[in-house]
C-alpha positions, 0 to 999 in steps of 0.5 A: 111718204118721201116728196120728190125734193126729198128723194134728191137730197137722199141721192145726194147724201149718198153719192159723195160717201159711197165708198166709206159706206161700201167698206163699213159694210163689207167690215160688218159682214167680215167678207160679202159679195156686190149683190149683198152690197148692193141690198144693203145700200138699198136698206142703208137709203131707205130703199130711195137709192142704189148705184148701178152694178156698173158703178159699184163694181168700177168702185170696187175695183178702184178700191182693190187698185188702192189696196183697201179691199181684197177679191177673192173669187168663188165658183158654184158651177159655172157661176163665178162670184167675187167676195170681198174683204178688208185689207189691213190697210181698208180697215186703217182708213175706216178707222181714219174714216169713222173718227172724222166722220163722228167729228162731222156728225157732231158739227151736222148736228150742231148745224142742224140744231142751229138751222132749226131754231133759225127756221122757228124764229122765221115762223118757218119751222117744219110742221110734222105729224105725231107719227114722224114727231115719235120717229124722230124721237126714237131716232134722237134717243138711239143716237143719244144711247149710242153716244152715251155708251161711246162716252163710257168707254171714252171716260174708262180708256181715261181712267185707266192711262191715268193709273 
């Protein structure tokens, strides 16, 4: 069960990042409409958070303003939908994004290992049950499968510009 202090941390992960996480989404699904974004910020923040539809589509469209993503409008009947895709210049500054945001990940969890063994030797350390003890378990080992198949592509591209 998620506290209420925990809630407001979630929000606030993701309000500054928003518009980095609305372009890997619209990347992911190629083309995709503000409903299916806004689903997949729902999943993306464990169904804590989600923008306003008055929030996301002024950001949308400031996204448009700026050249990174490109409407394109559809009608079913009356019904009038816009769907959205990655200009070139969208999936440049998600390339840009993604590197620095690895970078960050890495220093997060630098942080968040040092933080930990800080609160340990205050006897502070954070009690979890078996069950959110497996979670995190499963969560670290998909990140560490993640990274070692990043490692491995790294360490070909390497080779290969030595030959």
């Amino acid at each position: 069960m998620v506290t209420g202090q925990e809630q407001k941390i979630i929000r606030g992960l993701f309000t500054v990042p928003l518009k980095n996480i609305i372009l890997v989404i619209v990347g992911l699904k190629g083309e995709t409409h503000g409903y299916e974004i806004l689903k997949e910020l729902e999943k993306f923040t464990v169904g804590i958070w989600k923008p306003s539809h008055s929030n996301l589509y002024t950001l949308l469209n400031k996204m448009v303003e700026e050249g990174l993503l490109e409407p394109r409008e559809e009608y079913r009947g009356k019904l009038r939908r816009v769907k959205y895709r990655l200009t070139d210049k969208g999936w440049e500054y998600l390339r840009t994004s993604n590197d620095l945001a690895l970078r960050s990940l890495y220093t997060a969890i630098s942080y968040h290992e040092r933080l930990k063994k800080k609160l340990d030797e205050m006897g502070r350390e954070r009690k979890m049950d078996r069950k959110t003890v497996r979670e995190y378990l499963e969560l670290l080992e998909k990140i560490r499968d993640i990274l070692d198949e990043e490692i491995k592509v790294i360490k070909k591209e390497l080779a290969e510009s030595i030959e």
